[in-house]
C-alpha positions as protocol buffer text, in pm:
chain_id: "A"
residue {
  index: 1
  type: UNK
  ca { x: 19249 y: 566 z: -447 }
}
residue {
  index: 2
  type: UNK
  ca { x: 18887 y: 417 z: -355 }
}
residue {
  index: 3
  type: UNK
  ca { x: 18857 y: 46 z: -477 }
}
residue {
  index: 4
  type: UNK
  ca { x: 18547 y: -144 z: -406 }
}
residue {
  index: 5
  type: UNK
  ca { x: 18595 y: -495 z: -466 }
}
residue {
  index: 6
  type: UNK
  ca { x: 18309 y: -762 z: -528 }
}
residue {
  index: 7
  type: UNK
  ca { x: 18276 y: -1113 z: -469 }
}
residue {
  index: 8
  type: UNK
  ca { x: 18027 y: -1434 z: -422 }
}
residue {
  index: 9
  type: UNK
  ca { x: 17886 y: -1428 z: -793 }
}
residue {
  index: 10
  type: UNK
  ca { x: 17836 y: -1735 z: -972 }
}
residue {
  index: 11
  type: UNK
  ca { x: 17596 y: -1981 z: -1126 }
}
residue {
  index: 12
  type: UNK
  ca { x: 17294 y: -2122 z: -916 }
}
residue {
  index: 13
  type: UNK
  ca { x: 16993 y: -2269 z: -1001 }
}
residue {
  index: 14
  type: UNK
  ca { x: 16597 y: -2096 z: -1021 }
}
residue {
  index: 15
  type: UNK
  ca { x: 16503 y: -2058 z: -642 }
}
residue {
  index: 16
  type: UNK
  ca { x: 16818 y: -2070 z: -505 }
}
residue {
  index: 17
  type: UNK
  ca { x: 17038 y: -1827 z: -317 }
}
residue {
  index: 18
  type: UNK
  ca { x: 17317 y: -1584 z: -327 }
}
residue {
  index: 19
  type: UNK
  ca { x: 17501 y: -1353 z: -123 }
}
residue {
  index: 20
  type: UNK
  ca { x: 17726 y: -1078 z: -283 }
}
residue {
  index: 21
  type: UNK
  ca { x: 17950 y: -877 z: -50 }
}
residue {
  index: 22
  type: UNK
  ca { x: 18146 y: -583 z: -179 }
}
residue {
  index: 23
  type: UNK
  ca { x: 18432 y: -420 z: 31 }
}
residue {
  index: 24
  type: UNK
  ca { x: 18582 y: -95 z: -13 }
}
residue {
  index: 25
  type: UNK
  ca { x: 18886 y: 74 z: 37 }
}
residue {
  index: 26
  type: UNK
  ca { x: 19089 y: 402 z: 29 }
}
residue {
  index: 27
  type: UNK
  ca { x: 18791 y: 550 z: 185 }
}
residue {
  index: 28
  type: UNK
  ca { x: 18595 y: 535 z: 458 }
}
residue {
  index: 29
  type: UNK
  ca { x: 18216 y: 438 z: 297 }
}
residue {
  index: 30
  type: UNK
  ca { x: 18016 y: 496 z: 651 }
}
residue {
  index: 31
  type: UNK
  ca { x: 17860 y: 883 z: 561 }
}
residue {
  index: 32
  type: UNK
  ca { x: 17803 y: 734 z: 188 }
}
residue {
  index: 33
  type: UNK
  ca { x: 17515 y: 560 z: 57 }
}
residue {
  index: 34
  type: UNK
  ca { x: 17579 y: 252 z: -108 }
}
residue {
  index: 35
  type: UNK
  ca { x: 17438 y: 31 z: -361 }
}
residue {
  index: 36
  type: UNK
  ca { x: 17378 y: -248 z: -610 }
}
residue {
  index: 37
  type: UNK
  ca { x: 17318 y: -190 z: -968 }
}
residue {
  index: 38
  type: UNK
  ca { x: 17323 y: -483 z: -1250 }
}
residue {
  index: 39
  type: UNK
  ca { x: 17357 y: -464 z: -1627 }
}
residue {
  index: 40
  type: UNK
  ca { x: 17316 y: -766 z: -1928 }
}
residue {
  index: 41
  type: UNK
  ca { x: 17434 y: -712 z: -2245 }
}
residue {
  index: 42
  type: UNK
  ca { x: 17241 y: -415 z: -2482 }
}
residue {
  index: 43
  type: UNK
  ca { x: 17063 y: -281 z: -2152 }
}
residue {
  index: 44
  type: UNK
  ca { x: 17141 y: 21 z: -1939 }
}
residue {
  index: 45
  type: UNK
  ca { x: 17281 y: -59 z: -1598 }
}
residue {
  index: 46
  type: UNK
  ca { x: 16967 y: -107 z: -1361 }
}
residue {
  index: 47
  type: UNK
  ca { x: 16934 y: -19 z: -1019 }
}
residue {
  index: 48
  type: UNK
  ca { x: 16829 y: -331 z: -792 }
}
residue {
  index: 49
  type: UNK
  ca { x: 16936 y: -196 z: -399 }
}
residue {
  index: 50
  type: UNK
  ca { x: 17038 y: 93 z: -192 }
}
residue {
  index: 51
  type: UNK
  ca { x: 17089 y: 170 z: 179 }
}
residue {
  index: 52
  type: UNK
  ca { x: 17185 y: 472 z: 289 }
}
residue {
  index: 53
  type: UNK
  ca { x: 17493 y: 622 z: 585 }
}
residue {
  index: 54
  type: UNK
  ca { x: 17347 y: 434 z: 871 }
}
residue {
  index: 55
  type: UNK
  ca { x: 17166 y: 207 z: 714 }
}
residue {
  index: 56
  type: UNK
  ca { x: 16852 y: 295 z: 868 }
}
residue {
  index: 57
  type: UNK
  ca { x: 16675 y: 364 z: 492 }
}
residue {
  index: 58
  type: UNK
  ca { x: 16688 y: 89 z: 187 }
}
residue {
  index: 59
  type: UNK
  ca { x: 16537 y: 121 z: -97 }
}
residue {
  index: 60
  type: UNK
  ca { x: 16481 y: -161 z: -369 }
}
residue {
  index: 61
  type: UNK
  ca { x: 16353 y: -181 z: -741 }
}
residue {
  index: 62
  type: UNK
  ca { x: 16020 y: -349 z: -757 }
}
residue {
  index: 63
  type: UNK
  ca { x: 16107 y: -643 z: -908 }
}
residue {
  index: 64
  type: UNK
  ca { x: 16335 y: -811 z: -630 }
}
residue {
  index: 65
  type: UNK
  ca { x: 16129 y: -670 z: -316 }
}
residue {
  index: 66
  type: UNK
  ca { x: 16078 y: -910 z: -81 }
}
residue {
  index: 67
  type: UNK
  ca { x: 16351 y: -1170 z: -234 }
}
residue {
  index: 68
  type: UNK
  ca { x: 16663 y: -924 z: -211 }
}
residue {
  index: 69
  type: UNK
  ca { x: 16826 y: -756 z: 143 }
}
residue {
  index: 70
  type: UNK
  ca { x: 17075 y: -528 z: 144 }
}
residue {
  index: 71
  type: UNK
  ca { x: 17264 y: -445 z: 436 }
}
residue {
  index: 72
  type: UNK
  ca { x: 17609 y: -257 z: 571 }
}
residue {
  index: 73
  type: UNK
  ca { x: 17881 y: -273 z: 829 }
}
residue {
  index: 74
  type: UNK
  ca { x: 18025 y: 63 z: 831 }
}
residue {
  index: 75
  type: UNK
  ca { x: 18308 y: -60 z: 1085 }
}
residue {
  index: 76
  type: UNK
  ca { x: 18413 y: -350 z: 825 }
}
residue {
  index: 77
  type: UNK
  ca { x: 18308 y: -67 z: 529 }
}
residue {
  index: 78
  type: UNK
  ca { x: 18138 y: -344 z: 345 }
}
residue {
  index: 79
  type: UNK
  ca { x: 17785 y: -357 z: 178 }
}
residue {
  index: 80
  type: UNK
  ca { x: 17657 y: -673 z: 101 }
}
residue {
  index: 81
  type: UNK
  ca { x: 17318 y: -812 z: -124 }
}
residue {
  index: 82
  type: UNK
  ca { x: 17149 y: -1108 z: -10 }
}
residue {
  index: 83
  type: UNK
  ca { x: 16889 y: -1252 z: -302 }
}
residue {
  index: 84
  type: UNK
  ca { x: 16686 y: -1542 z: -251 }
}
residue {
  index: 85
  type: UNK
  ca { x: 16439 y: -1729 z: -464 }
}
residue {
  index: 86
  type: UNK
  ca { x: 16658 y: -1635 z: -746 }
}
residue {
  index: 87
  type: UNK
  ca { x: 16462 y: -1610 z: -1099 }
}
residue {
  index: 88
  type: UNK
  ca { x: 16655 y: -1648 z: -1480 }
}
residue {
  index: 89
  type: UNK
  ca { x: 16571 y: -1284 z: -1491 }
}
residue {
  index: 90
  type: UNK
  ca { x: 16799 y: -1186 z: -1229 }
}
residue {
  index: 91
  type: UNK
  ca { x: 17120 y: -1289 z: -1459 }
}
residue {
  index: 92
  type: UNK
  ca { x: 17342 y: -1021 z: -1507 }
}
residue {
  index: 93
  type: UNK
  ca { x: 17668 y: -850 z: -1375 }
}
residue {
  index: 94
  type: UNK
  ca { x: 17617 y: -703 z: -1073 }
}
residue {
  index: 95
  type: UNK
  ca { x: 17816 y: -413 z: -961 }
}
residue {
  index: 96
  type: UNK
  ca { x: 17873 y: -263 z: -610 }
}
residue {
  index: 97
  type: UNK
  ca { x: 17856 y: 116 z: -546 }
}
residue {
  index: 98
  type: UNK
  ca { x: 17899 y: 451 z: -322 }
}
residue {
  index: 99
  type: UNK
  ca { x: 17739 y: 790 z: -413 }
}
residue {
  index: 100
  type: UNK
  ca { x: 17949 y: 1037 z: -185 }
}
residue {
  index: 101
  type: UNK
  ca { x: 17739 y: 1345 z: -173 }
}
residue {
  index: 102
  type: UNK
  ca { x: 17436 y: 1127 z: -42 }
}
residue {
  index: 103
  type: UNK
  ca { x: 17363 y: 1056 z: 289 }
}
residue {
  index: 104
  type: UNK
  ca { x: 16996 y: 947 z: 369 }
}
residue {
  index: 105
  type: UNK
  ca { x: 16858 y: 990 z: -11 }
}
residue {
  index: 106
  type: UNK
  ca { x: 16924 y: 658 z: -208 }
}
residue {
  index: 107
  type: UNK
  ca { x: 16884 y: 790 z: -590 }
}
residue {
  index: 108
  type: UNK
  ca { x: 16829 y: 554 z: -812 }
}
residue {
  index: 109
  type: UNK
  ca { x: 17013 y: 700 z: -1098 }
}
residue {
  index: 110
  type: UNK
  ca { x: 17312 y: 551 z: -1161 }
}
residue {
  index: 111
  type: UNK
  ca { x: 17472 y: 901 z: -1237 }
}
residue {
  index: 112
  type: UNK
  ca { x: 17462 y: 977 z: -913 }
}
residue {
  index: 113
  type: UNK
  ca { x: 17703 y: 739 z: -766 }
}
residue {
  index: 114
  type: UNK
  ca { x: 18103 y: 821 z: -763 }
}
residue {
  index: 115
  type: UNK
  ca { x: 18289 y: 517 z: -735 }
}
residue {
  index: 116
  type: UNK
  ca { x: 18218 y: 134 z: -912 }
}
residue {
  index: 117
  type: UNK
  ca { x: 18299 y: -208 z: -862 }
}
residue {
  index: 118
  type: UNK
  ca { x: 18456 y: -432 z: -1168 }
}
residue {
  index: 119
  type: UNK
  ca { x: 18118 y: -660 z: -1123 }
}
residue {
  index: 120
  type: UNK
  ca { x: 18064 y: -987 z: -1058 }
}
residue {
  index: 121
  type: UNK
  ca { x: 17854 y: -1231 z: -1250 }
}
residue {
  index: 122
  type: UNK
  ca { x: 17528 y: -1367 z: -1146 }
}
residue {
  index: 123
  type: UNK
  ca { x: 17355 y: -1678 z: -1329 }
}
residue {
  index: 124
  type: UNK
  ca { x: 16988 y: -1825 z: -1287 }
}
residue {
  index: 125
  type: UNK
  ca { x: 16957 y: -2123 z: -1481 }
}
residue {
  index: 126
  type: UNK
  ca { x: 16595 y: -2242 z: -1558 }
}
């Protein structure tokens, strides 16, 4: 059974930082592409990062480029999300993922991606 398990939400203030780390198990993630997606209440989960098998390709959503890094190691089969300068608008549960029949592509549609974290909670205060 794949689990991917999330950790290092919390609350921090405007500008700070944050590093989220998701680990997974019952499978070996290193030919997947993995990725971040986050979701507040009434919205439609929203994709924020993705890196693909070797980690050689990320892609991001325009509104954390530059603040957010994403980054893998395949031999620890963990994916983690690094976001600094941290804005109100960046509250929201943030869930780790794997799309299996992806290797270099990083879709952006959540639809594509097999297996899901329980989330973690991420809060900006002003």
């Amino acid at each position: 059974q794949v689990q991917l398990e999330e950790s290092g939400g919390g609350l921090v203030q405007a500008g700070g930082s944050l590093r989220l780390s998701c680990a997974a198990s019952g499978r070996t993630a290193s030919s997947d592409v993995m990725a971040w997606f986050r979701q507040t209440p009434g919205k439609e989960r929203e994709f924020v990062a993705g890196i693909s098998s070797t980690g050689g390709r990320t892609v991001y959503t325009e509104s954390v480029k530059g603040r957010f890094t994403i980054s893998r190691d395949n031999p620890k089969n963990t994916v983690s999300l690094q976001m600094n300068s941290l804005k109100p608008e960046d509250t929201a549960v943030y869930y780790c993922a794997i799309a299996t029949t992806y290797r270099m592509t990083v879709p952006r549609n959540s639809a594509a991606y097999d297996y899901w974290g329980q989330g973690t909670q991420v809060t900006v205060s002003s």
